[in-house]
C-alpha positions as CSV (number, residue, x, y, z in Angstrom):
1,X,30.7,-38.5,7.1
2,X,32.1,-36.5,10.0
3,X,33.0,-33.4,7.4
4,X,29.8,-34.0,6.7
5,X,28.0,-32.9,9.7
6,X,30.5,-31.2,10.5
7,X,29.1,-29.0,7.4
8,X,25.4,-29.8,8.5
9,X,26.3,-28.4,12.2
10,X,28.1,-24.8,10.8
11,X,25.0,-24.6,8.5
12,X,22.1,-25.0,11.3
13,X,24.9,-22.6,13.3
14,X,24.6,-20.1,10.9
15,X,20.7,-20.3,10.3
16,X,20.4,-19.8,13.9
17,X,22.5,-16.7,14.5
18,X,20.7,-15.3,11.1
19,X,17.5,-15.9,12.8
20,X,18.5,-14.3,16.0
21,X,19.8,-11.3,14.6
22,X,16.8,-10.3,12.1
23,X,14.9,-11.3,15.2
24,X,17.0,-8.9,17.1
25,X,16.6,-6.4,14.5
26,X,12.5,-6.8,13.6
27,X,11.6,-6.5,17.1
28,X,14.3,-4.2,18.8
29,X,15.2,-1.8,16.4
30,X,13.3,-1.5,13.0
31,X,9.8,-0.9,14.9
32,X,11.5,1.9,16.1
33,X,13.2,3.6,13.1
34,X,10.0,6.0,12.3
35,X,10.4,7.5,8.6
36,X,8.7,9.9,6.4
37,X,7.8,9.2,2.7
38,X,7.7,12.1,0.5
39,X,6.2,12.2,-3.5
40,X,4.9,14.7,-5.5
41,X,1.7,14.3,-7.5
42,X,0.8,16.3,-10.4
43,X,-2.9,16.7,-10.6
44,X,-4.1,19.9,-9.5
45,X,-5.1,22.2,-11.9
46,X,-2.3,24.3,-13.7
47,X,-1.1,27.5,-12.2
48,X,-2.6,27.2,-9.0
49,X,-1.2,26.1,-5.5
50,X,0.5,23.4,-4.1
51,X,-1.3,21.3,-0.9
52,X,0.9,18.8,1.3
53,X,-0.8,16.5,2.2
54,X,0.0,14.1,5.5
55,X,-1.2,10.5,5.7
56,X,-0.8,9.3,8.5
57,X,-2.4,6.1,9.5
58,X,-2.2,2.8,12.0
59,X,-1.0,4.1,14.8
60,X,-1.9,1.6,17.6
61,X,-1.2,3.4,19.9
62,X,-0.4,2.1,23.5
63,X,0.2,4.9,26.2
64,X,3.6,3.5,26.8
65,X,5.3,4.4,23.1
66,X,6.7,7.6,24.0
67,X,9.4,7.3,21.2
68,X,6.3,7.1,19.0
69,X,4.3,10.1,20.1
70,X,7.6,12.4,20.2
71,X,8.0,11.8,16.2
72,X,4.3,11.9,15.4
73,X,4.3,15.2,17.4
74,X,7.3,16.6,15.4
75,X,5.1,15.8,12.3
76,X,3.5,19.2,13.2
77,X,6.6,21.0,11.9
78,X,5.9,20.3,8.5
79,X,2.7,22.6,8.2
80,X,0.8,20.3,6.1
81,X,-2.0,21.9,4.3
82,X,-4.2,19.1,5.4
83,X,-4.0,15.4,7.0
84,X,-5.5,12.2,6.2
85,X,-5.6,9.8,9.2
86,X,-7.1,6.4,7.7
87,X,-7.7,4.4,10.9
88,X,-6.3,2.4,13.6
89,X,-5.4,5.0,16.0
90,X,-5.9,3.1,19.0
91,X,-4.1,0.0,20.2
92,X,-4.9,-0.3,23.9
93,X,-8.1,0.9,26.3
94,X,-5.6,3.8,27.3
95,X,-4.6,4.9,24.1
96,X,-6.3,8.4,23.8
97,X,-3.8,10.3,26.4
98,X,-0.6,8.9,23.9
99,X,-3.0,10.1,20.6
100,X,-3.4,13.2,22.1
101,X,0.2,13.9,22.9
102,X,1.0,12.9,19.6
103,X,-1.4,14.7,17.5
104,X,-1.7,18.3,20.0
105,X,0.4,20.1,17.1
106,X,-1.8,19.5,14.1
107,X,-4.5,21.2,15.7
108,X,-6.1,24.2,13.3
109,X,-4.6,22.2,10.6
110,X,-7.7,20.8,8.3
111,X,-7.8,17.1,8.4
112,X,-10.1,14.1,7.4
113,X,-10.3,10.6,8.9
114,X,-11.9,7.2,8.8
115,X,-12.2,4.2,11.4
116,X,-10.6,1.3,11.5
117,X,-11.5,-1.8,13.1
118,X,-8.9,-1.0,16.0
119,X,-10.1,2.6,16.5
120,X,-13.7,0.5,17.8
121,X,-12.7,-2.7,19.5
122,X,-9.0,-3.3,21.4
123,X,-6.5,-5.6,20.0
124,X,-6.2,-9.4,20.9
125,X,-3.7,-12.5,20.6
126,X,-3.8,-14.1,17.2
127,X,-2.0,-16.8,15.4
128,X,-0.3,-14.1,12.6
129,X,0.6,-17.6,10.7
130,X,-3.6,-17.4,9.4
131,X,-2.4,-14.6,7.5
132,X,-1.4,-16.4,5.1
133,X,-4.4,-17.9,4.6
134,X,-6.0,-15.3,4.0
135,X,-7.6,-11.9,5.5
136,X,-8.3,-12.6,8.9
137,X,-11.9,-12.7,10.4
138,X,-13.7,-10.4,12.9
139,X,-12.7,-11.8,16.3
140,X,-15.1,-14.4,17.8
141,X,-16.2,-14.1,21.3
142,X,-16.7,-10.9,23.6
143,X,-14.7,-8.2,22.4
144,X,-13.5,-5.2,24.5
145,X,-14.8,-1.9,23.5
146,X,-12.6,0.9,23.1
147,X,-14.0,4.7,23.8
148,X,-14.7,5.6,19.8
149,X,-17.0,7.9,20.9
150,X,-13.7,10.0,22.9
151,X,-11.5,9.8,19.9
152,X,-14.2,11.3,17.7
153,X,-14.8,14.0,20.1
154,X,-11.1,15.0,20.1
155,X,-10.5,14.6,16.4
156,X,-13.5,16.8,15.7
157,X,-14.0,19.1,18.5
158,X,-10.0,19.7,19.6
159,X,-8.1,19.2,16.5
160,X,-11.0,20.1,14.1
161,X,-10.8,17.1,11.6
162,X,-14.3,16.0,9.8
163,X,-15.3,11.8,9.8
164,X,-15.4,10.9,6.4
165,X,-16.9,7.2,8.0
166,X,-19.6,6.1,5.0
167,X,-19.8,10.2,4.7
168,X,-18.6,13.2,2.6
169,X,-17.3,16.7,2.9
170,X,-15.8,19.9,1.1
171,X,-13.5,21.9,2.6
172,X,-11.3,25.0,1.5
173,X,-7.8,24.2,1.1
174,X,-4.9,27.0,-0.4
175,X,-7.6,28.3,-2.6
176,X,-8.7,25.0,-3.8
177,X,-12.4,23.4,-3.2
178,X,-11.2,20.2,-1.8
179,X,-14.2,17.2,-1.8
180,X,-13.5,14.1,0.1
181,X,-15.6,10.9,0.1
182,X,-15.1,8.0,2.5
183,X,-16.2,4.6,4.4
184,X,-16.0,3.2,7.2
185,X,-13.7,-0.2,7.6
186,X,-14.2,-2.3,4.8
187,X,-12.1,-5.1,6.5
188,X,-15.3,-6.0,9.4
189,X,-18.1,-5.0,7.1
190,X,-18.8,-1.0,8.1
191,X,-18.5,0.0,4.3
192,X,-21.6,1.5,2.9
193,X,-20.3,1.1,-0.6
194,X,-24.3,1.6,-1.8
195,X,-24.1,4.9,-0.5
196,X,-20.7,5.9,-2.2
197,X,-22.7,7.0,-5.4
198,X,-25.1,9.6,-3.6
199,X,-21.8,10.5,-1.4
200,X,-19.7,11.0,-4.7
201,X,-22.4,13.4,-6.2
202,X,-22.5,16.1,-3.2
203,X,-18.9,16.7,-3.9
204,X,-18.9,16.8,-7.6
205,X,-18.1,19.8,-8.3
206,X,-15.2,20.2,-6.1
207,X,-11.6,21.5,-7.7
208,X,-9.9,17.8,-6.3
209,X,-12.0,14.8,-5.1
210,X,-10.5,13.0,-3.5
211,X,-11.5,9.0,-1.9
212,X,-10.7,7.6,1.4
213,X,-10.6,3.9,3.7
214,X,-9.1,2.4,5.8
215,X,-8.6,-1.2,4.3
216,X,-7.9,-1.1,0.6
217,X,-10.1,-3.9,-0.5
218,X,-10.2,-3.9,-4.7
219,X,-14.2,-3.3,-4.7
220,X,-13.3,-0.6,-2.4
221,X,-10.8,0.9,-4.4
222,X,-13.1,0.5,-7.7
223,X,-16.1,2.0,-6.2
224,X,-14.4,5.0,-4.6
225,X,-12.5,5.6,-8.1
226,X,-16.1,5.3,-10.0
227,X,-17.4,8.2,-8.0
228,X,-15.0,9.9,-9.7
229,X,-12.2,10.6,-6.9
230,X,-8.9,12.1,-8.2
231,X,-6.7,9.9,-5.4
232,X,-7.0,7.6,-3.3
233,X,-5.8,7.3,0.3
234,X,-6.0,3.6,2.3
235,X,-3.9,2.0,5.3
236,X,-5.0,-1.2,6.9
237,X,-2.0,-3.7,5.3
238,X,1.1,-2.4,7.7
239,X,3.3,-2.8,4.3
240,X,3.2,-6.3,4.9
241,X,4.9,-5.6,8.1
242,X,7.7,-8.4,7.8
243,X,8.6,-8.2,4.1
244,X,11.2,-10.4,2.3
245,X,14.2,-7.7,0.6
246,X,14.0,-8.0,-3.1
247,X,10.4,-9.5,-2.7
248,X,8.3,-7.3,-1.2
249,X,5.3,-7.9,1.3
250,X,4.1,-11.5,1.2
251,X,0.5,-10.7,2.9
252,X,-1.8,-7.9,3.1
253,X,-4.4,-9.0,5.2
254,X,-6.9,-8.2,2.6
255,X,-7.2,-8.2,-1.5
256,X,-4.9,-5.8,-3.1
257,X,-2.2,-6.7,-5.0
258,X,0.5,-7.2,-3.0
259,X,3.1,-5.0,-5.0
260,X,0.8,-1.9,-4.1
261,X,0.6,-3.2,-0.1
262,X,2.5,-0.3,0.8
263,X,3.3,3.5,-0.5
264,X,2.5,5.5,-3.5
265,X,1.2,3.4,-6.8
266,X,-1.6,3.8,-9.6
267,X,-5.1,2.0,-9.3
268,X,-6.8,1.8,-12.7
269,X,-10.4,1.1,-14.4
270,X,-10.8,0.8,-17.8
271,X,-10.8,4.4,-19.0
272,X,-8.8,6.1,-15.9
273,X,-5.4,5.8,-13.9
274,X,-4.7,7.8,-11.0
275,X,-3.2,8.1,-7.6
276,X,-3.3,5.2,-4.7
277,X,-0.7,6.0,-1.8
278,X,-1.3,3.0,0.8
279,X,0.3,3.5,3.8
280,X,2.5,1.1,5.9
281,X,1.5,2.5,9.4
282,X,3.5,4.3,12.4
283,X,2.4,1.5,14.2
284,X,1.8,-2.6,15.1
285,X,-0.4,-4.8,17.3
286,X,0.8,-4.9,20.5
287,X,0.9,-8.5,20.6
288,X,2.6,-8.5,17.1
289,X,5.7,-5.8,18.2
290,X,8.2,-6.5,15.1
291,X,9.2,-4.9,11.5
292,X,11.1,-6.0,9.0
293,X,11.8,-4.6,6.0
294,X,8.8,-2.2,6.3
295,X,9.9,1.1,8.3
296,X,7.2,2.4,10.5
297,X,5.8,5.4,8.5
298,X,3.9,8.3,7.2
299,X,3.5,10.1,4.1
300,X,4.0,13.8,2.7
301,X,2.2,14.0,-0.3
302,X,2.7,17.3,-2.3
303,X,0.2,17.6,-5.0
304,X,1.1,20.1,-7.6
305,X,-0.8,21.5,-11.1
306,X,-0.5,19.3,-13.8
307,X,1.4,21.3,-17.0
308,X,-1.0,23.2,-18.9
């Protein structure tokens, strides 16, 4: 009986410093270790240009996270061709001074962007354990504000980007005709997914279409694919955030399939497959401040002609 325990104590031992060090690890280090993903999509029409494409998306950004604006600022030296920001910039009332040291470099440089939920209303405590429930639920109660109306100002006015919020555009992009279609966060109910038809039509005869949200609900996904987009861009699930290695994310905080929670993956209909990069995030609640297994992260996308 004493070997027993003796067993019984070692295991509970071990458990513990196990605990303690992926602990250690999710919420000292990993949150930290900021990486780019980089693919290469073939669907652009033969012999013409490349575009490189940045995604970047949930930032949460709290003034403090100078470690986090210093690599989103050295983003800039790529010279992508054009950015996708899907949502959840901010992640505290003072967040705009940190976005705009972070994001100063990509100014000139065409981009698109839609809200999220956190780019309207500040974070606040949750019990992450309902996740698993299901997606979580617009905060009950008062809410604070943030300043949306600054953000926009700066993403239109200084760095030049248009709001693709239940809204389309066209834009000129290495030669190519480039028509964009998004909504605003499907995740609190801001989608107009009624107006995604009429939205889809003024950009129809764009060279590349392409379909953008931040939270990539499967209705979302279907209806922004029906208009006929060529990709689709969508943040919103963090990757999962804490994922299990050799499972993958065990919530998404919303309907996709979990196995497309985070990167680059195909969404399908019945007569059509084509591009769905989901992005992890750069960032994390503030009151949730841990990764694991699920890098901090934005995307290069490089789309290329197709073979003729």
């Amino acid at each position: 009986m004493s070997s027993a325990r003796h067993t019984a104590r070692r295991l509970v031992t071990a458990a513990g410093i196990a605990g303690a060090a992926a602990a250690t690890w999710g919420f000292g280090i990993e949150r930290h270790l900021y990486t780019l993903r980089q693919h290469t999509v073939a669907i652009l029409p033969p012999r013409t240009d490349p575009i490189r494409i940045l995604h970047l998306s949930d930032v949460h950004m709290a003034p403090w996270q100078g470690r986090k604006q210093a690599w989103l600022a050295s983003l800039a030296s790529l010279r992508p061709d054009l950015v996708i920001n899907t949502g959840d910039n901010l992640g505290h009332e003072d967040a705009l001074r940190g976005i705009k040291a972070a994001f100063a470099g990509l100014a000139g440089v065409p981009g698109l962007y839609v809200h999220g939920s956190n780019d309207l209303v500040a974070p606040r405590p949750r019990n992450w354990l309902r996740y698993f429930a299901g997606p979580s639920e617009p905060s009950g109660g008062s809410v604070e504000l943030l300043d949306t109306g600054a953000l926009d100002e700066y993403f239109t006015e200084v760095l030049g980007w248009r709001p693709l919020n239940n809204a389309a555009t066209t834009l000129e992009v290495r030669g190519h005709r480039v028509g964009a279609y998004g909504v605003d966060d499907p995740h609190v109910g801001r989608d107009r997914m009624d107006m995604v038809p009429e939205l889809a039509a003024s950009v129809a005869d764009a060279d590349l279409k392409l379909g953008v949200a931040h939270a990539p609900y499967r209705r979302v996904l279907d209806g922004l694919m029906a208009g006929g987009a060529d990709a689709l861009f969508a943040g919103h699930t963090h990757g999962g955030q804490v994922r299990v290695p050799g499972f993958g994310a065990l919530v998404a905080n919303c309907d996709i399939p979990l196995h497309q929670a985070r990167g680059l993956s195909t969404w399908h209909d019945n007569s059509r497959a084509i591009p769905l990069n989901v992005s992890a995030g750069v960032g994390h609640s503030i009151y949730a401040p841990v990764r694991f297994a699920c890098r901090p992260e934005a995307s290069l996308i490089t789309l290329v002609p197709r073979s003729a």
